[in-house]
N, CA, C and O atoms as CSV, one atom per row, in Angstrom:
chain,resi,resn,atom,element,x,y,z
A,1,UNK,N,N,-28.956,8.100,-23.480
A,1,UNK,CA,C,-28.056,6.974,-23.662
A,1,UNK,C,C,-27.736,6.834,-25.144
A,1,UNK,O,O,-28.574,7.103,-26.005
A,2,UNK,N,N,-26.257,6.321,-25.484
A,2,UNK,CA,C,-26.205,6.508,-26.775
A,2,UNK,C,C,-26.889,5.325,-27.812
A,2,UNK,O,O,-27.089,4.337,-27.105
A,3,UNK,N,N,-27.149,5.161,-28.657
A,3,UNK,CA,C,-27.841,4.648,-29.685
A,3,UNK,C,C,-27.231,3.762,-29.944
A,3,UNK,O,O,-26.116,3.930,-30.437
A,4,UNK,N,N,-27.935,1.977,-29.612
A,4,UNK,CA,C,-27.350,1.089,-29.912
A,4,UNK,C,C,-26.612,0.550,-31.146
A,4,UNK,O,O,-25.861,-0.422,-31.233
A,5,UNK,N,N,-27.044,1.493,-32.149
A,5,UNK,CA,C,-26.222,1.229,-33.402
A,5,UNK,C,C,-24.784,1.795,-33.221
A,5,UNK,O,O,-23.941,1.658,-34.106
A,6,UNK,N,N,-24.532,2.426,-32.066
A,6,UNK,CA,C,-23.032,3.020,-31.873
A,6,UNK,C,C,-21.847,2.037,-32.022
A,6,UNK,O,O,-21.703,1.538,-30.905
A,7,UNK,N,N,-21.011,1.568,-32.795
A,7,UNK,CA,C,-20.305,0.366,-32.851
A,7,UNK,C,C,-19.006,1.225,-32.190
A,7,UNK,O,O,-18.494,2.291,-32.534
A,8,UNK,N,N,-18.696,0.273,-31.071
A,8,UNK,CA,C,-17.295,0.524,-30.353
A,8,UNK,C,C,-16.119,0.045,-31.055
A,8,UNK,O,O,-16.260,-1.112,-31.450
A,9,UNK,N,N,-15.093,0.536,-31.309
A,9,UNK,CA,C,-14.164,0.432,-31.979
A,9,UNK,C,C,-12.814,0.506,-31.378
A,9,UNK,O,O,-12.843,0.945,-30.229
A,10,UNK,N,N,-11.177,0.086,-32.001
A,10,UNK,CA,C,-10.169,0.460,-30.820
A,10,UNK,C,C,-9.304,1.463,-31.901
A,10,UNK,O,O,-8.961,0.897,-32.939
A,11,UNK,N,N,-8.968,2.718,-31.773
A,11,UNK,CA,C,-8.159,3.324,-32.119
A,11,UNK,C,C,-6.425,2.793,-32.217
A,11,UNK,O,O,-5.811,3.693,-31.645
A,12,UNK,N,N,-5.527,1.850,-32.640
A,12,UNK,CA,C,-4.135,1.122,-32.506
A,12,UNK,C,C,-3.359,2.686,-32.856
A,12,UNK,O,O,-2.285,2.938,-32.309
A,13,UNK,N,N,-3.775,3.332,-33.470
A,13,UNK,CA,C,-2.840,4.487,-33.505
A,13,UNK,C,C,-2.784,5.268,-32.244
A,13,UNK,O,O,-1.712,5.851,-32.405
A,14,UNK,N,N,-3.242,5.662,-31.089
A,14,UNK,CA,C,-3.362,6.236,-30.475
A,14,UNK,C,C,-3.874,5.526,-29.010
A,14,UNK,O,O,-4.103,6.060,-27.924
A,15,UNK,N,N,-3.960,4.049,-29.449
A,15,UNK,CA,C,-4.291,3.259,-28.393
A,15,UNK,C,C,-5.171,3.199,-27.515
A,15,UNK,O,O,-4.975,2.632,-26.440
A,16,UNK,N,N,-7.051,4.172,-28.053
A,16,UNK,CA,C,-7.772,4.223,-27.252
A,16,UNK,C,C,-9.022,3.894,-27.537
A,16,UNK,O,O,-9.150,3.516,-28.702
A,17,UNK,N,N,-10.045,3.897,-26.869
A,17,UNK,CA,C,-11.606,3.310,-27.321
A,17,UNK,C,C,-12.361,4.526,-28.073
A,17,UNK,O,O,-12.334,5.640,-27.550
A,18,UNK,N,N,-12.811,4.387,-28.892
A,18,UNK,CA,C,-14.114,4.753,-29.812
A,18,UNK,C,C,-15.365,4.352,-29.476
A,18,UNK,O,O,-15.612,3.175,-29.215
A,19,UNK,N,N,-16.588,5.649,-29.447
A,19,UNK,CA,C,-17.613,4.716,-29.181
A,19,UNK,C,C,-18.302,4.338,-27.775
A,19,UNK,O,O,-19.489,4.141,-27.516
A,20,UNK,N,N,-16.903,4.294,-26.771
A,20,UNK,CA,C,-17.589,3.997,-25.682
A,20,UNK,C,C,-17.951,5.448,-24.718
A,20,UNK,O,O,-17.069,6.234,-24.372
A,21,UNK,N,N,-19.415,5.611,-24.375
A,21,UNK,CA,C,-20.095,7.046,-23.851
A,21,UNK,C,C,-19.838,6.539,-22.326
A,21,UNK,O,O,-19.722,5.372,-21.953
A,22,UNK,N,N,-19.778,7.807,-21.491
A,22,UNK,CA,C,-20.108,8.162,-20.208
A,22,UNK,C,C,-21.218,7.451,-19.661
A,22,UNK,O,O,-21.225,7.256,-18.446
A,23,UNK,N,N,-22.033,7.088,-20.275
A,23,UNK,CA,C,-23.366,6.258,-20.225
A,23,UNK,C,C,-23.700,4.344,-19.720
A,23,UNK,O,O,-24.397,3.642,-18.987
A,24,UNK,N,N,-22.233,4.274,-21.109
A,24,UNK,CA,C,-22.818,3.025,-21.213
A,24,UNK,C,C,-21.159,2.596,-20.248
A,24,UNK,O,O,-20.977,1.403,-20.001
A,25,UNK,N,N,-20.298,3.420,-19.878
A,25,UNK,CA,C,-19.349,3.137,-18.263
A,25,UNK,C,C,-19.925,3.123,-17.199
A,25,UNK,O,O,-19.520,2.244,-16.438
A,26,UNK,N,N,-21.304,4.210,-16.554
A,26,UNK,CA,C,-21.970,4.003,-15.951
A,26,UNK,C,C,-23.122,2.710,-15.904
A,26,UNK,O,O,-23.732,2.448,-14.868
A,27,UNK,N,N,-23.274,2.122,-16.897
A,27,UNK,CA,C,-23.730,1.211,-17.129
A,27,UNK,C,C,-23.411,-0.157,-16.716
A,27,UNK,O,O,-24.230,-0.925,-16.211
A,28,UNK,N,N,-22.045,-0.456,-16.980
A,28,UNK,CA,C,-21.164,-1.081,-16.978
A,28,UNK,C,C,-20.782,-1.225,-15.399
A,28,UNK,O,O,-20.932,-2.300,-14.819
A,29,UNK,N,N,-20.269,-0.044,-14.735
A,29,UNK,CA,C,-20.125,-0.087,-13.660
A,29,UNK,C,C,-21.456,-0.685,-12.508
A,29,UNK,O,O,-21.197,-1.204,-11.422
A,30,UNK,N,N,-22.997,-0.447,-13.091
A,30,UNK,CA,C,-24.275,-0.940,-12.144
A,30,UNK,C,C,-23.652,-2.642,-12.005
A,30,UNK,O,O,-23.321,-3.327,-11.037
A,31,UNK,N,N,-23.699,-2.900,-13.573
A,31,UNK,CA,C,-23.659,-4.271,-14.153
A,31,UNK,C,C,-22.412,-5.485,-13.104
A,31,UNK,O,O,-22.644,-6.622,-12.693
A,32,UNK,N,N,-21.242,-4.709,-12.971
A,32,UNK,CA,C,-20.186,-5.293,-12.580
A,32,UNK,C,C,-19.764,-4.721,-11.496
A,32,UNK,O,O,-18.699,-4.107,-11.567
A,33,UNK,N,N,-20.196,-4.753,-10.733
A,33,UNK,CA,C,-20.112,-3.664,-9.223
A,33,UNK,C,C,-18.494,-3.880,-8.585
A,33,UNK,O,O,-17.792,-3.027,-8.042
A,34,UNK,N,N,-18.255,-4.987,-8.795
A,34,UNK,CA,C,-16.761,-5.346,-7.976
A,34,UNK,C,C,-15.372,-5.160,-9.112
A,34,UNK,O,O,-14.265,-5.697,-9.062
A,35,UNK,N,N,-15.775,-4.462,-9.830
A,35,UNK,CA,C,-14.828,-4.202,-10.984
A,35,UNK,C,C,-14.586,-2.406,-10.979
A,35,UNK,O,O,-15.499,-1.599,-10.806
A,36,UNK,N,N,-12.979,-2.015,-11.238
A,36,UNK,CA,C,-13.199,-1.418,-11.567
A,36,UNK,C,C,-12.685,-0.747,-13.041
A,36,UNK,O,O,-11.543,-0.505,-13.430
A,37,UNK,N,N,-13.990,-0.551,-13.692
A,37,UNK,CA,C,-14.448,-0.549,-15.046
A,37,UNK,C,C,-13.702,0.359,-15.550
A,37,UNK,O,O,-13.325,-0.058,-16.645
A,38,UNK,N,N,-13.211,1.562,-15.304
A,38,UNK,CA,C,-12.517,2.566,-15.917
A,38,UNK,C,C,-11.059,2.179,-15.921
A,38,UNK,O,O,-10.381,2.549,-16.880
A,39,UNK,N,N,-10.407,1.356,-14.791
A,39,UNK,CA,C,-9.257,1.187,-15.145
A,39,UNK,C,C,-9.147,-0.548,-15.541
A,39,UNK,O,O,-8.162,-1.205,-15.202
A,40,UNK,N,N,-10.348,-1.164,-16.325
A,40,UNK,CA,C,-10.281,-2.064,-17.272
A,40,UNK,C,C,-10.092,-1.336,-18.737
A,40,UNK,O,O,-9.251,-1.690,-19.563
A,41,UNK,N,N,-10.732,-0.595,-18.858
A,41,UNK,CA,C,-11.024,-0.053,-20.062
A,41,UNK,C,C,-9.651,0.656,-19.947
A,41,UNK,O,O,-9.250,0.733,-21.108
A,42,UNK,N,N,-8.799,1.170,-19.183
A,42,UNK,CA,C,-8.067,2.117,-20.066
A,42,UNK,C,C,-6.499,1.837,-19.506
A,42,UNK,O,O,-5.601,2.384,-20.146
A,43,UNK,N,N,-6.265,1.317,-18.775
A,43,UNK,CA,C,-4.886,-0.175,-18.542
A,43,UNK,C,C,-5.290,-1.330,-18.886
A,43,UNK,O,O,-5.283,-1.771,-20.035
A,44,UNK,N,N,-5.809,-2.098,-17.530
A,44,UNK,CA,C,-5.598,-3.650,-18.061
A,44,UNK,C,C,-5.888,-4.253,-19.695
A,44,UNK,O,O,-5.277,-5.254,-20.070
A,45,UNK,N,N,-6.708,-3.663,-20.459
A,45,UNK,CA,C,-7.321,-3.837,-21.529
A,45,UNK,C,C,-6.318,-3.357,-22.687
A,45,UNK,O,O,-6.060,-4.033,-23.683
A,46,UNK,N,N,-5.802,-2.112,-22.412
A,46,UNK,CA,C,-5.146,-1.821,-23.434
A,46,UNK,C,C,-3.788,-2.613,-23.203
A,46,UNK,O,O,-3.408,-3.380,-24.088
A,47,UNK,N,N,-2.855,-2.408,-21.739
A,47,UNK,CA,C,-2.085,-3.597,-21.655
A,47,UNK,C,C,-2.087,-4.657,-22.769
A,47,UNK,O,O,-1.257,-4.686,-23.678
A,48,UNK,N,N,-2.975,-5.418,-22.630
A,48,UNK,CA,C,-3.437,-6.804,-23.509
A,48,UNK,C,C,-3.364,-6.472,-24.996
A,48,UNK,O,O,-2.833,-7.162,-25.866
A,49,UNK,N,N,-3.907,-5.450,-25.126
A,49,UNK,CA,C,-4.254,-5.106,-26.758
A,49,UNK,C,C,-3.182,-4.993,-27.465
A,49,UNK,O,O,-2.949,-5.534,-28.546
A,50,UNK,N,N,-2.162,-3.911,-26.540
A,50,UNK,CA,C,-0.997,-3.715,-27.115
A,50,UNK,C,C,-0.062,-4.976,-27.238
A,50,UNK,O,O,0.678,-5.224,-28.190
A,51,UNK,N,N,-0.175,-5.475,-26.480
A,51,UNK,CA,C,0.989,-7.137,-26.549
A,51,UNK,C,C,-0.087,-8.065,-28.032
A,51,UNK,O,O,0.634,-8.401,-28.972
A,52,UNK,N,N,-0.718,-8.214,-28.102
A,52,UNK,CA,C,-1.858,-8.414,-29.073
A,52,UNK,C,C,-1.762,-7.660,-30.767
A,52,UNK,O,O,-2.314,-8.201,-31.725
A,53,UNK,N,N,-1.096,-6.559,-30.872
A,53,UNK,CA,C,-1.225,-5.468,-32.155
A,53,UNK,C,C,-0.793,-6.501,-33.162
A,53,UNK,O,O,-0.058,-7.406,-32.769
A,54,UNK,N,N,-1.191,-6.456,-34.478
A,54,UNK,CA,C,-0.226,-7.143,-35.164
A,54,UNK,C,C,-1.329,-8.576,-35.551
A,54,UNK,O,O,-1.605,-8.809,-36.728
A,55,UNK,N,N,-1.777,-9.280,-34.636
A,55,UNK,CA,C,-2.324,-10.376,-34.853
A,55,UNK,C,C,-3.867,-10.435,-35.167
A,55,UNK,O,O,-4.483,-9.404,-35.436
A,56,UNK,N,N,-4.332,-11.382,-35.135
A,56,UNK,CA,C,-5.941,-11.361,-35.660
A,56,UNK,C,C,-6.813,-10.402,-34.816
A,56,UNK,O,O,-7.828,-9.959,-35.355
A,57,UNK,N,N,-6.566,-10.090,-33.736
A,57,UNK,CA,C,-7.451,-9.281,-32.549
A,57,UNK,C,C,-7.245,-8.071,-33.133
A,57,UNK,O,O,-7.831,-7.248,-32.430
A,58,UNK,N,N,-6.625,-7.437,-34.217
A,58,UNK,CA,C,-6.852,-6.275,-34.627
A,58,UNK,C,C,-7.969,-6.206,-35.478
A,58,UNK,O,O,-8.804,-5.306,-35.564
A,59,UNK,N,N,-7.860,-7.597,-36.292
A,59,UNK,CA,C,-9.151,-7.195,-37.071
A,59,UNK,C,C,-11.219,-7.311,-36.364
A,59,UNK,O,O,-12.244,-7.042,-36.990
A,60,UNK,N,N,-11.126,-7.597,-35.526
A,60,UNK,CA,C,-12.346,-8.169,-33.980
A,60,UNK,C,C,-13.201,-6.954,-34.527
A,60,UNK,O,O,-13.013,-5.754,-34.721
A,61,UNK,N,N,-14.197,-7.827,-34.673
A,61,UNK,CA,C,-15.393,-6.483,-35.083
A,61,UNK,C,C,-16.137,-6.508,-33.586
A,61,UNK,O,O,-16.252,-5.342,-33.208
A,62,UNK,N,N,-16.683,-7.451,-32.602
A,62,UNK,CA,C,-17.578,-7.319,-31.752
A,62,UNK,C,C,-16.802,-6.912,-30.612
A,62,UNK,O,O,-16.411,-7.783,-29.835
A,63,UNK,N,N,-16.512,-5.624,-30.396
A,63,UNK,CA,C,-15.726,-4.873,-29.378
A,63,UNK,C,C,-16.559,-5.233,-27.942
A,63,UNK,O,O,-16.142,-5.763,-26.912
A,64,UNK,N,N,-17.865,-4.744,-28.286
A,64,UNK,CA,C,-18.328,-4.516,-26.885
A,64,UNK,C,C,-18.816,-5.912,-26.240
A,64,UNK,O,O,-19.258,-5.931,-25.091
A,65,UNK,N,N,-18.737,-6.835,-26.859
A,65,UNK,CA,C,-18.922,-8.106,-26.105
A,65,UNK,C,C,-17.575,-8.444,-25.948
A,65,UNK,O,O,-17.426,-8.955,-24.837
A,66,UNK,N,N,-16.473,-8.378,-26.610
A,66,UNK,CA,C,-15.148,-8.626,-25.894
A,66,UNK,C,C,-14.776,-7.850,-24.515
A,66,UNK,O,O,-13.920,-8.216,-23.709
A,67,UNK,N,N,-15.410,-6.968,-24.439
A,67,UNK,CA,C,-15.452,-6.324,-23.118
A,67,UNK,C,C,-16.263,-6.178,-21.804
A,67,UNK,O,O,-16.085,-5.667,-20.698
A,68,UNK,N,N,-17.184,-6.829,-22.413
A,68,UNK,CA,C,-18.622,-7.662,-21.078
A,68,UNK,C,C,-18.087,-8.707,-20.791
A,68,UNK,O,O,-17.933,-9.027,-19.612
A,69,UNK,N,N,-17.629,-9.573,-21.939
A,69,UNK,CA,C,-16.508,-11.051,-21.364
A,69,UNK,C,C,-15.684,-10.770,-20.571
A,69,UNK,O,O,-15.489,-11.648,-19.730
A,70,UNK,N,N,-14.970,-9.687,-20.465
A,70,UNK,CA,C,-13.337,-9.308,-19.706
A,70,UNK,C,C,-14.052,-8.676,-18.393
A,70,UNK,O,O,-13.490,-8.736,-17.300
A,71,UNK,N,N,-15.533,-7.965,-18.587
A,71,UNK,CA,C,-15.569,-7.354,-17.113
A,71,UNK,C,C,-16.771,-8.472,-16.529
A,71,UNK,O,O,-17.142,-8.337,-15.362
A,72,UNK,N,N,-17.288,-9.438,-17.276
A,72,UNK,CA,C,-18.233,-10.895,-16.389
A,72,UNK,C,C,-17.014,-11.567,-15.613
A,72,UNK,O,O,-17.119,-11.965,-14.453
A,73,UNK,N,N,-16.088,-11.636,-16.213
A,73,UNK,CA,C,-14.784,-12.353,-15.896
A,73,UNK,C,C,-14.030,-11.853,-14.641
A,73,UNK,O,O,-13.784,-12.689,-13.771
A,74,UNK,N,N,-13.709,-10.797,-14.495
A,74,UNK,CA,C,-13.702,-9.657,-13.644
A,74,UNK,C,C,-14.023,-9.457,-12.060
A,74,UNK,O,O,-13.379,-9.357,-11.016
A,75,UNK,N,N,-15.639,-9.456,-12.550
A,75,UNK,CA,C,-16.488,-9.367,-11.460
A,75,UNK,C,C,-16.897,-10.935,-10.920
A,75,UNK,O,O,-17.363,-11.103,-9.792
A,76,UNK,N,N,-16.589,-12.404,-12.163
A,76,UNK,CA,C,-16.500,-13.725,-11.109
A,76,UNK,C,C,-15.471,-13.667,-10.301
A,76,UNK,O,O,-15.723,-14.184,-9.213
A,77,UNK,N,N,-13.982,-13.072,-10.439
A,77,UNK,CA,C,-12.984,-13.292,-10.076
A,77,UNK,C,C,-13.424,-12.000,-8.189
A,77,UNK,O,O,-13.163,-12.321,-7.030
A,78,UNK,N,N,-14.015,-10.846,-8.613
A,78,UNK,CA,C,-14.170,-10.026,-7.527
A,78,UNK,C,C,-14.996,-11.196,-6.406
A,78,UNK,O,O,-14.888,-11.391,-5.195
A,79,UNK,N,N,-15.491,-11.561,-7.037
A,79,UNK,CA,C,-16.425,-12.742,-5.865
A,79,UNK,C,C,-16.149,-13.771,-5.431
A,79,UNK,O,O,-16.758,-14.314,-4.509
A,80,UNK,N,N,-14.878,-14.368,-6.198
A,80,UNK,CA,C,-14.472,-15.751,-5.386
A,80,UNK,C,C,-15.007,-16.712,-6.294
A,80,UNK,O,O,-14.883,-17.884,-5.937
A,81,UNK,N,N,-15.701,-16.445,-7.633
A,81,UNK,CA,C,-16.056,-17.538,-8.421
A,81,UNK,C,C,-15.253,-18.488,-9.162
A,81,UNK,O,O,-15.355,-19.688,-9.417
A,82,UNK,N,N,-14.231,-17.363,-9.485
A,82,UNK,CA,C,-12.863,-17.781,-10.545
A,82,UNK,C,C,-12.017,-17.478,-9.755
A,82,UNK,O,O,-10.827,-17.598,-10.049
């Protein structure tokens, strides 16, 4: 598993994630079972990001908790919570 000092990052030139391993998607996916995690991470998410470029969310240092928020959020909504 990769090394928690791994800081996830968003590439705006090329519009993609840094950082995030095969590992910690499988991870992700145990965590949020009614989500699906790969096409958060690489539509709905970037969707957002891109309408977003330009403003303060470019400069967001804590990537990977902006993205446990979007897939907790996710997986209340898969259940009928939200």
């Amino acid at each position: 598993m990769a090394s928690s000092s791994t800081k996830i990052s968003f590439d705006w030139e090329h519009m993609r994630w840094n950082g995030i391993t095969v590992e910690q998607v499988k991870l992700w996916e145990k965590l949020y079972p009614g989500v699906n995690v790969v096409k958060v991470l690489t539509a709905d998410m970037i969707q957002w990001l891109d309408k977003k470029e330009g403003k303060a969310i470019t400069r967001k240092k804590d990537w990977k908790k902006t993205i446990c928020n979007w897939l907790r959020k996710e997986q209340m909504k898969s259940v009928g919570i939200i």
